[in-house]
N, C-alpha and C positions, 0 to 999 in steps of 0.2 A: 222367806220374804213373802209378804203380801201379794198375791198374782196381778193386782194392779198396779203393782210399779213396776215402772219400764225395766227390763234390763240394762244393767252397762258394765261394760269390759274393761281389764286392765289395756292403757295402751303403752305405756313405759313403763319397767321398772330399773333404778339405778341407785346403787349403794353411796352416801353422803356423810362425808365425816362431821359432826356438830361439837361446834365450840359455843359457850355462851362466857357474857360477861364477867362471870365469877371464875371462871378458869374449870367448868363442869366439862365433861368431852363425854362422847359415845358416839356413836353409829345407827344413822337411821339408810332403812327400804325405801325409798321413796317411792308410792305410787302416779301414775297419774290416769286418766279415763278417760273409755270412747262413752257417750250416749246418758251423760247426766243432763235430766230434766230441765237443768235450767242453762244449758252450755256453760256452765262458768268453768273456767282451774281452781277445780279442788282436788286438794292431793291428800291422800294415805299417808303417812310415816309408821311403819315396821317398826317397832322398839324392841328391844332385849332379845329372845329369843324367836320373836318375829323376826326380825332382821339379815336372820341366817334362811336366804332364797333354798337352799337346799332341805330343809324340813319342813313336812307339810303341816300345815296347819290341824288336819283331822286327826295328828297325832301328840295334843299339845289341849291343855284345859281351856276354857273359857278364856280369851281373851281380856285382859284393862283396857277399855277404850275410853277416849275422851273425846267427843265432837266439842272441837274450839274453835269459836267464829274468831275471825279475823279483827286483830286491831291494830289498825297501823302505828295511829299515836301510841298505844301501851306496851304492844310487841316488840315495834322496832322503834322507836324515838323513849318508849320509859317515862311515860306517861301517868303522873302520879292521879288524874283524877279516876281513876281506876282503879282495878285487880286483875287484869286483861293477861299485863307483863310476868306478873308474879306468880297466875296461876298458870300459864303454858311453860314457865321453867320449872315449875314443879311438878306439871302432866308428865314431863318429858324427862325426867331421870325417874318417877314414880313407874309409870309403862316399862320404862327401861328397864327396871330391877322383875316387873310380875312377868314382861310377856305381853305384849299387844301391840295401837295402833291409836295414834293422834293422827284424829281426823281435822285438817287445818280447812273451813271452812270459806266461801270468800265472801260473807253477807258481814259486811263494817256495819257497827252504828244500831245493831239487832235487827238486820235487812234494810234500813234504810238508805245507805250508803256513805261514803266519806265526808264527801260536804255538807249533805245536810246531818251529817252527825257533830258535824262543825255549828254548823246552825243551832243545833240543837243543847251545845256548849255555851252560847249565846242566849240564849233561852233560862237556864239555867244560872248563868251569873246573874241571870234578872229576879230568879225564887223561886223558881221549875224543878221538882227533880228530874230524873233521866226518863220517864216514862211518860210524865206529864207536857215534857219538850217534845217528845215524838209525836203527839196528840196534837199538842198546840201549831206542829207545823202540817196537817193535816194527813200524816202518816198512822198507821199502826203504833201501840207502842210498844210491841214486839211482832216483827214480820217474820222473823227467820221462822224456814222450814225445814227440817231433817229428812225430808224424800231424799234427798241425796245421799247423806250417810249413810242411808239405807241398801240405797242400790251400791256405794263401793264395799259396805259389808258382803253383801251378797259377793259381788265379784270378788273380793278377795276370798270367800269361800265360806263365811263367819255366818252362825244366825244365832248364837249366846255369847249373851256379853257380859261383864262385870263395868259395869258403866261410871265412869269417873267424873261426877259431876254433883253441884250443891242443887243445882235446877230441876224439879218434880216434871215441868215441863216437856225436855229432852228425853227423859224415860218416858213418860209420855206418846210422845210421838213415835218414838222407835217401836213403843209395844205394837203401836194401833197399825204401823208398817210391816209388822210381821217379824222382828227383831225378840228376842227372850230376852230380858234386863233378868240376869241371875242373881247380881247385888249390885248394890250401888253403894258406891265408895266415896264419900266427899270430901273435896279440898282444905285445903288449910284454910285461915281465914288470915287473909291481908291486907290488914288494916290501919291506915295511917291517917293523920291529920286530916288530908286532902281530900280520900275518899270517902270521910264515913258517913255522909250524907248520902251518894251513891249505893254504897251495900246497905244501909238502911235501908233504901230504895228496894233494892232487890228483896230484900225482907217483906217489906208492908203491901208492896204490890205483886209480888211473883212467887213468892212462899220460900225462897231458897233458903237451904238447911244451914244458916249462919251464924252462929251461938256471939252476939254480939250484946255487951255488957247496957248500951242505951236500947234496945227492941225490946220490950214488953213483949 
């Protein structure tokens, strides 16, 4: 890691059985940490052969990691103007089968936060896309910062990853933190009625790797 980012420690870990909607099950490590930069709860989850506390990691390939920000509406309520929902149940059996660690983020709304991510839905029923709402309410239109991920890689003992994500950005930032992206692996594309104005979105202004039939 980067000698300019802070260190930070494991301070819990506790094994979590996971059920999701579809009747998918597995077992996550759940981490949690002393001395992230920006004090929030953000936790680690251990998937597939992460998961077993007893082997260490330095004897075990390049982790699958996925840093996934938080979404409450898409996460937990199923939130169709998104892919939020869809792609953290597919991080999460996908990690589970290679070996790694879903990094569960707590920046809603790409750092802005819940309600003005609300606002910014508001914004948006008016002709805005997602990036252009975050603008228009005097925010970034992407805040999120991956110092964090960085440092619970570090603590968990990780500095190569095979990075699960469509976003060029997130590689990105983990390189310039001192992180080795050894590949990058991208998401399914999901895509329905509600969102495709959204992942357009992510297309035209943030480059994500999304093979979608109206993006030129």
């Amino acid at each position: 890691m980067d000698d300019t980012v802070p260190t930070a420690t494991i301070r819990t870990e506790v094994t979590v059985p996971l059920r999701f909607p579809d009747g998918y099950v597995t077992t996550a490590r759940v981490h949690s940490f002393h001395g992230l930069v920006d004090g929030r709860e953000h936790l680690a989850l251990g998937l597939g052969d992460r998961a077993d506390p007893g082997r260490p990691d330095a004897d075990l390939p390049p982790p699958l990691v996925r840093p996934h920000s938080e979404c409450l509406t898409g996460d937990v309520f199923g939130s169709q103007r998104c892919d939020c929902g869809p792609q953290l149940r597919e991080a999460v059996e996908r990690i589970a089968e290679a070996g790694g660690y879903l990094l569960y983020l707590r920046q809603e709304g790409r750092g802005i936060g819940l309600y003005a991510k609300l606002d910014a839905y508001a914004l948006q029923d008016g002709g805005l896309d997602t990036y252009e709402a975050n603008v228009a309410l005097g925010r970034g239109a992407d805040e999120r910062d991956y110092t964090v991920a960085a440092q619970m890689l570090a603590a968990l003992g990780v500095s190569r990853v095979a990075l699960l994500s469509n976003n060029p950005d997130k590689a990105a930032q983990l390189a310039q933190l001192g992180v080795t992206v050894v590949d990058r692996v991208l998401t399914g594309v999901h895509l329905s009625p509600a969102n495709a104005d959204y992942l357009a979105a992510k297309v035209t202004h943030a480059d994500h790797a999304l093979d979608l039939p109206f993006v030129p």
